[in-house]
N, C-alpha and C positions, 0 to 999 in steps of 0.2 A: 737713530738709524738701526741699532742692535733692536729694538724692541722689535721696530716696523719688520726687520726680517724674521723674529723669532715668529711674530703674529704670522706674517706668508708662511715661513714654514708649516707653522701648526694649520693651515688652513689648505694647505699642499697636500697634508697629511691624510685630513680629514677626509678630501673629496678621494684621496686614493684608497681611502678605505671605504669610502661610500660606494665608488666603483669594485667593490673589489665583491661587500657583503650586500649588496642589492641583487642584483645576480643569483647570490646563494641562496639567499632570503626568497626569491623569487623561484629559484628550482624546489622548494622544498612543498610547493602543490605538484609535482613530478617524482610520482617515488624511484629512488634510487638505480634499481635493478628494469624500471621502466623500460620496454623498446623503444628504439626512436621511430622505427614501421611494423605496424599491424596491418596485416590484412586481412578483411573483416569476412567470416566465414560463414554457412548459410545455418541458421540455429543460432549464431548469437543475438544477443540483446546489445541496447544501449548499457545497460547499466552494465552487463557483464565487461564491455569494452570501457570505461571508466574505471573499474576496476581495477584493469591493467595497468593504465596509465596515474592515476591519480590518487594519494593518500586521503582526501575527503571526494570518494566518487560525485559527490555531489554538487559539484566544483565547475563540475562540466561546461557549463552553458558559459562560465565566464572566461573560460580557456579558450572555447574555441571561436573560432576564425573563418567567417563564410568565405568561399572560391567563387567566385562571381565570374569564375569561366565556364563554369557548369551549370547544366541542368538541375534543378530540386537540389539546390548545396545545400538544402537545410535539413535533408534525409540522407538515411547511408544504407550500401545496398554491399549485399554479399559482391564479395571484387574490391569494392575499394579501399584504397591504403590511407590509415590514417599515419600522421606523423608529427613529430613533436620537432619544434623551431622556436626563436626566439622575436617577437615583434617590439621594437621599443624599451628590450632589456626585461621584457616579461614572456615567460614562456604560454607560447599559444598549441592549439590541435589543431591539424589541419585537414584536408583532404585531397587524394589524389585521384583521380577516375579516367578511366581509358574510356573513349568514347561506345559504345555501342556499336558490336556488326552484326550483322545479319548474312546467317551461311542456309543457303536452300537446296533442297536434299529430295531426291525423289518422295521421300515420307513427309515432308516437312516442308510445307510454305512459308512458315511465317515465325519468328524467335518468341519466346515465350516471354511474356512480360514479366520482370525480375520483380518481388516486392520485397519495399524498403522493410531493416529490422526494428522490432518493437525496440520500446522502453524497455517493458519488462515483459517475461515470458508467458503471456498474456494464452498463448496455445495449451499452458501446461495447467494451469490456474483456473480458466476462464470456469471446463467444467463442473469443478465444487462451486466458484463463488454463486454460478448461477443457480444454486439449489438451496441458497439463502439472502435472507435481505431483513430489513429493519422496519418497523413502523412504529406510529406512538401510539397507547393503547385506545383512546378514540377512535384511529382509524380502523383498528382491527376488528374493532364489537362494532362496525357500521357498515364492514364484508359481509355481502350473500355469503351463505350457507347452502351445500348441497342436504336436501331434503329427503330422498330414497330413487328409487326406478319402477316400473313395473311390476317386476317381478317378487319384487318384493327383499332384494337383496340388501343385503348391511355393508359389503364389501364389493368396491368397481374396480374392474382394470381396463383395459385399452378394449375398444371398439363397444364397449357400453355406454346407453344410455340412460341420463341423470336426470332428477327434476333438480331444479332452484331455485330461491329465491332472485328476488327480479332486484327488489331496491332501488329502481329506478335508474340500473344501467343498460347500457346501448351497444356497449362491446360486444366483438363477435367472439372473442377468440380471451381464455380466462388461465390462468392456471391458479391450478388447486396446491392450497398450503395450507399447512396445521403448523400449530403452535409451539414450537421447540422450549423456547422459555423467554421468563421477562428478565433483560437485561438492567441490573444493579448498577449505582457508581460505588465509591466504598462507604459512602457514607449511609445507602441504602435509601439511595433517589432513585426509583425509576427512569430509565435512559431509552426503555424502546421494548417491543415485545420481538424477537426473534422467529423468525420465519423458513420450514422446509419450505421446499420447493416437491409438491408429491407427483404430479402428475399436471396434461397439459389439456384443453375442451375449447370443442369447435358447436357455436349455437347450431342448433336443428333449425333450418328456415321453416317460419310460420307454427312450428312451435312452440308457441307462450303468449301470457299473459299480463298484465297489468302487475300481478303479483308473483309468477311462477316463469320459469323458461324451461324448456331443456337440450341439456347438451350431450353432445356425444366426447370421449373420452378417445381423444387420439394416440396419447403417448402415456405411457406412466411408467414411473419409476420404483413406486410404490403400491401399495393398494390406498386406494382413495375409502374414506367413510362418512357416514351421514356426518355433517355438524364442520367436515372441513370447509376449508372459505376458500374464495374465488376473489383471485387479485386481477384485475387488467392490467399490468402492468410488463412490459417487454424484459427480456432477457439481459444481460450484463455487457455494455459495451464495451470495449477500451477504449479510453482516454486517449486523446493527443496530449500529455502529461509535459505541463514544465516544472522542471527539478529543485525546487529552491530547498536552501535549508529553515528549517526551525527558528526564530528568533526569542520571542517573549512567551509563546506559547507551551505549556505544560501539562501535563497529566498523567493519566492511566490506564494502565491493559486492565481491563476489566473482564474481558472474554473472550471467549473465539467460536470458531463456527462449529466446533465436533464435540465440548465439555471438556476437553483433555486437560490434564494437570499440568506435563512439559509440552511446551511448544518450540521449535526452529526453523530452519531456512525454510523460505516460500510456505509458510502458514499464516494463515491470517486472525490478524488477533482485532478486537471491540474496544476503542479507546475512549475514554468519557469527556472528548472534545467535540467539539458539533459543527455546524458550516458556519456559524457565524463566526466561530475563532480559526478554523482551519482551511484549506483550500486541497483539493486532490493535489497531487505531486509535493506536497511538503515532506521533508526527507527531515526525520526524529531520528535523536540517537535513544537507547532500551538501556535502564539505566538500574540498577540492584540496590536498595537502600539494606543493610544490615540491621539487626534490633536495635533497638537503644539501649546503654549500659548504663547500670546504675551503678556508681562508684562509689566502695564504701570499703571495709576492714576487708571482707573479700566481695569483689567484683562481680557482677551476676548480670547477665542479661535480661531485660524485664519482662521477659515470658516465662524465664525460670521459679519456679514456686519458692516464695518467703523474698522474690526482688521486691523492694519497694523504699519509693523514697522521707513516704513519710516515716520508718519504722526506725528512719538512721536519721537524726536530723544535717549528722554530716555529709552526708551522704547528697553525692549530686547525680543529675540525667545526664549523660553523655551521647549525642546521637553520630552517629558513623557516618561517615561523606558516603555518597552513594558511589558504586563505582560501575562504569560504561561496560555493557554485556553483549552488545549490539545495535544494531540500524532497522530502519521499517521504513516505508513508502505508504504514503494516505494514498489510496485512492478512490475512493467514494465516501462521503459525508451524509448524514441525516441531522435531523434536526439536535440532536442531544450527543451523537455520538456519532465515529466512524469507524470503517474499514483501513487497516495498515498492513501490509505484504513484507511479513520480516523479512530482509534484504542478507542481512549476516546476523550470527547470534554464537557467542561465544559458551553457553550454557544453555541449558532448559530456560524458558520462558511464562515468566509464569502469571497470574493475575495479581495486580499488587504493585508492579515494577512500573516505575516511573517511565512519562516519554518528556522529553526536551529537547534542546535545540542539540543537534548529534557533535 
């Protein structure tokens, strides 16, 4: 009898602390200092409002809790309150939205249609990303080439016209890029040739050839010259992005879009992961490995002159745990490599620095 109640006790016990640290367990996707209502403002993002609310922003989708009283509960528009509750003893996000009125005004018939906020600040970004892109280098030596103009000019800008090569395309409308550089992985694989964005051409109707076309030069940004190539290819959309994190998948910042040495928030960096391992919206943590040391009578790091481990036979490699520096967001993938929109970054960002699961 004494046993059977010691067992209930201990098992009284148990679930009183199961109740007690589930809960706890469970706020700890809620960072502390958290509001329980935001309301959500015209300029914010998603991920800026996960932010607020969430120790892994990226947590988002499994936190929240569609309102099936509302219209589009699966967008959020400046006005609405997001709030934090608990469903099932697990903390959810929720949303709160006043309905829509409609005030008419001698100036004014009709309310202005509200649009829902991005992911990410897709308004601030979108202009650089669009004046760069990736291809493999087959595709790049199999681009028309602009050829010259009448006139006899080396150098076009806006409202000039171009001859071209034809290559057998159809498009009306081309933009001209040159060659920024061929993008490396560390090993010194080939991952993609990098692409400006120079300028933008509209075909001249009945203008061309079997072998030649030409075009007129609507927008540039640059000065266009003989030998740049002509992409068909459309401008940079945003994404309807969903947020997962990172699981098995790993890599490298390899580069970024401008050569710079330090990189940080909202730049984007060339990771040596491609579409067949990665998907747009995978959320990486940016991670710093330190040298390896080589441990001997005195300690030396193995870039330092005279490290080495054959020269001590006691002497062992010791390599450093890497330690988390930052977050990035994929959101465009090529065949060998992609685009990631550093999200936070604790330090300069540099090429070299591992990506995995955040």
């Amino acid at each position: 009898m004494k046993k059977r109640l010691q067992r209930l006790t201990r098992t009284l016990l148990l679930t009183a602390l199961m109740l007690v640290v589930l809960p706890s367990f469970a706020q700890q996707a809620i960072k502390s200092d958290a509001p329980t209502r935001y309301t959500v403002k015209k300029g914010d993002t998603l991920w800026d409002i996960a932010n607020v609310f969430l120790n892994e922003p990226w947590l988002w989708p499994n936190l929240w809790r569609t309102n099936t009283q509302i219209s589009n509960p699966h967008l959020i528009y400046p006005g609405d309150v997001i709030t934090v509750g608990f469903f099932e003893g697990k903390p959810v996000l929720a949303i709160e939205r006043d309905k829509p009125s409609l005030v008419l005004s001698p100036t004014s018939s009709r309310r202005e249609k509200v649009k829902a906020i991005d992911i990410l600040p897709w308004a601030s970004i979108a202009p650089y990303i669009n004046h760069h892109t990736l291809v493999d280098d087959v595709t790049y030596k199999s681009l028309p080439h602009i050829l010259g103009n009448h006139h006899g000019n080396v150098r076009f800008t806006s409202d000039h016209t171009v001859l071209s090569q034809t290559k057998n395309t159809s498009n009306d409308q081309y933009k001209v890029v040159r060659k920024q550089s061929t993008i490396y992985s560390l090993d010194g694989e080939p991952l993609g040739v990098q692409l400006t964005h120079i300028a933008d051409t509209q075909t001249v109707a009945k203008q061309q050839t079997r072998e030649v076309k030409m075009l007129e030069i609507t927008h540039s940004y640059q000065e266009a010259k003989r030998g740049d190539r002509l992409l068909a290819q459309g401008m940079f959309a945003a994404e309807d992005l969903t947020l997962t994190a990172a699981i098995e998948q790993r890599g490298y910042v390899v580069g970024d879009l401008h050569d710079h040495n330090l990189l940080g928030k909202y730049d984007v960096v060339i990771l040596d992961v491609g579409a067949a391992d990665i998907a747009a919206g995978t959320v990486m943590g940016i991670y710093r490995a330190g040298p390896d040391i080589i441990d001997g009578d005195i300690p030396r790091y193995i870039d330092e002159p005279g490290a080495s481990v054959g020269a001590n036979l006691l002497a062992t490699k010791i390599a450093q745990p890497a330690i988390k520096v930052g977050e990035l967001i994929v959101f465009k993938t090529f065949a060998k490599a992609s685009y990631g929109l550093i999200s936070r970054a604790n330090e300069g960002i540099q090429r070299g620095f591992i990506v995995a699961s955040p």
